[in-house]
N, C-alpha and C positions, 0 to 999 in steps of 0.2 A: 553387549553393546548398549550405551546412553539412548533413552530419547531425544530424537531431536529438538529443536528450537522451532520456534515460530516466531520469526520479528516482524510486527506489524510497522507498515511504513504510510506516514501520516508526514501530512503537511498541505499548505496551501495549492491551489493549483497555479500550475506554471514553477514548482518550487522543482521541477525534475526527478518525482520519486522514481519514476518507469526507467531514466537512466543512472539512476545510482543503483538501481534494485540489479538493474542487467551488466551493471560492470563491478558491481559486489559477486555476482554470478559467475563473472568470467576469471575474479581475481581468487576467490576462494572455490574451489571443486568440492566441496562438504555441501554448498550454498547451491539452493534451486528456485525458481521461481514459482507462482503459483498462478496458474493461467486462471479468469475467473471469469462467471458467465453474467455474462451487462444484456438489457433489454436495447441493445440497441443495432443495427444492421450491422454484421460481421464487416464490411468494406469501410466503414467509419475511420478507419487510420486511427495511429495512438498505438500504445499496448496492445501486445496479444492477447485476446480474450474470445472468448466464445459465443458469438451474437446470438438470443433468442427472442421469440417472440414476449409478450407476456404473459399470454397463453401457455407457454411450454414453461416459461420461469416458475409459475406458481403450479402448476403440475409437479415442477422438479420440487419446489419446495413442501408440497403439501407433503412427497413420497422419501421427505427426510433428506436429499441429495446436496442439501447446504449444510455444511457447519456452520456459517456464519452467512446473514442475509441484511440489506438493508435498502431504502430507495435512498436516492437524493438524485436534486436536477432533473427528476421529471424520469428518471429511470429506476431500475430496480440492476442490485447488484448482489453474487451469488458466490461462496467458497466452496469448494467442490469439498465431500464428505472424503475423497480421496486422502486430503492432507493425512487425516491420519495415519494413513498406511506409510504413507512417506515419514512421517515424525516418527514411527514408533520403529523405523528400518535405520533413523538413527539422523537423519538430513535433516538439515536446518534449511528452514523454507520462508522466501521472502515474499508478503502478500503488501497488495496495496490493500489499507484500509479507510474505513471511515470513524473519524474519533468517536462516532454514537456509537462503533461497538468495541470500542477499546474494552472497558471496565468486562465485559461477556467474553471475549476471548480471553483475559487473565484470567476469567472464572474457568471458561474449559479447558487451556492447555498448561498445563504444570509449567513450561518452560517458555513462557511469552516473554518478549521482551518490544517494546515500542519505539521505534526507531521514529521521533520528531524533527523532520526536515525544513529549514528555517529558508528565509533570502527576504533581501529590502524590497519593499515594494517596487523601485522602480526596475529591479531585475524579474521580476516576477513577471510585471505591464508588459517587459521589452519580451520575453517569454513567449507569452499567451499570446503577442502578436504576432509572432515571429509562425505560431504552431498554426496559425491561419483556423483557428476553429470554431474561434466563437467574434461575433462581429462587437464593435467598443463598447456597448450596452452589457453585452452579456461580460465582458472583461473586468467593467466597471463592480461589476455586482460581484464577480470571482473574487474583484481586489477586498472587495467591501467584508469579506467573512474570513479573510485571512488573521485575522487578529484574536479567534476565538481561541482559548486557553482548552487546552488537555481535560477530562476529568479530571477530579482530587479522588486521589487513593491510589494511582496507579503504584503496582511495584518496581520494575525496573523501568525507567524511560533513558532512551539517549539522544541528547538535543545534540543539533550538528549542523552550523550553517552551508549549503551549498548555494555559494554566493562566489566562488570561483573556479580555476579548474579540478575539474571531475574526478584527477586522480587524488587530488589534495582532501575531497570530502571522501571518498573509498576509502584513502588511507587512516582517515580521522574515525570512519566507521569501524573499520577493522579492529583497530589499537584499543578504541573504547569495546567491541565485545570480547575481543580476546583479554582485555583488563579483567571484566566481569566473567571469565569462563564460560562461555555462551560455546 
């Protein structure tokens, strides 16, 4: 049996990684998700994640329980050391990540690949408003950092605009990894 894949799934917020990642899930049965632990109250809504304190976050991290760790937005965010067991049983697992640790997961998993999720700002605004989560300030500031370009060097990236219906960017994902033998 192959190891699995890990495709890091990166893009703006409001650009919908959490619903492409869960209908790449439902449309490929090889595809799993990678639930990951956020400093922030379990009841928060969004994604399925694992709410902990900070306290427990940097205990998990000190005692290795992250493969991949980072903050932003005033949180800290956590990949469970799990994954490996899952890649190396052969599943291809879809994480959301954050582009500062793009270039560190190419480094530890032989089989990364970065899935870049694109949409026009104004689909993005109409989005973030829609998810009721963050008040026009904080929206503003979301819009504001959506333009930052990928590392240079990465090896496999695949851009893909989800800018209309959901099965049109799944199917567009799918065809570009099965292109690439993913």
């Amino acid at each position: 049996m192959s190891t699995g894949a890990l495709i890091g799934v990166v893009g703006p917020s409001g650009v919908g990684k959490d619903s492409v990642m869960e209908a790449l899930a439902r449309a490929e049965p090889s595809m799993g998700l990678v639930r990951r632990v956020i400093t922030r109250p379990a009841d928060a809504g969004g994604e399925d994640f694992e709410g902990v304190s900070e306290e427990e976050f940097a205990r998990r991290r000190e005692q290795g329980e992250f493969v991949l760790h980072w903050p932003a937005h005033g949180l800290h965010y956590g990949v469970p050391a799990t994954v490996r067991g899952r890649l190396a049983r052969g599943e291809t697992c879809l994480v959301n990540l954050s582009r500062a640790v793009l270039a560190e997961a190419e480094r530890l998993f032989e089989r990364f690949v970065t899935l870049h999720l694109t949409a026009p700002a104004e689909v993005l605004a109409e989005r973030l408003a829609a998810r009721g989560r963050e008040d026009k300030a904080e929206i503003a500031r979301r819009l504001s950092r959506q333009g930052f370009a990928l590392p240079e060097g990465l090896g496999r990236v695949i851009e893909v605009a989800n800018d209309g219906p959901l099965e049109r960017t799944v199917a567009t994902v799918l065809s570009e990894l099965q292109a690439g033998k993913v």
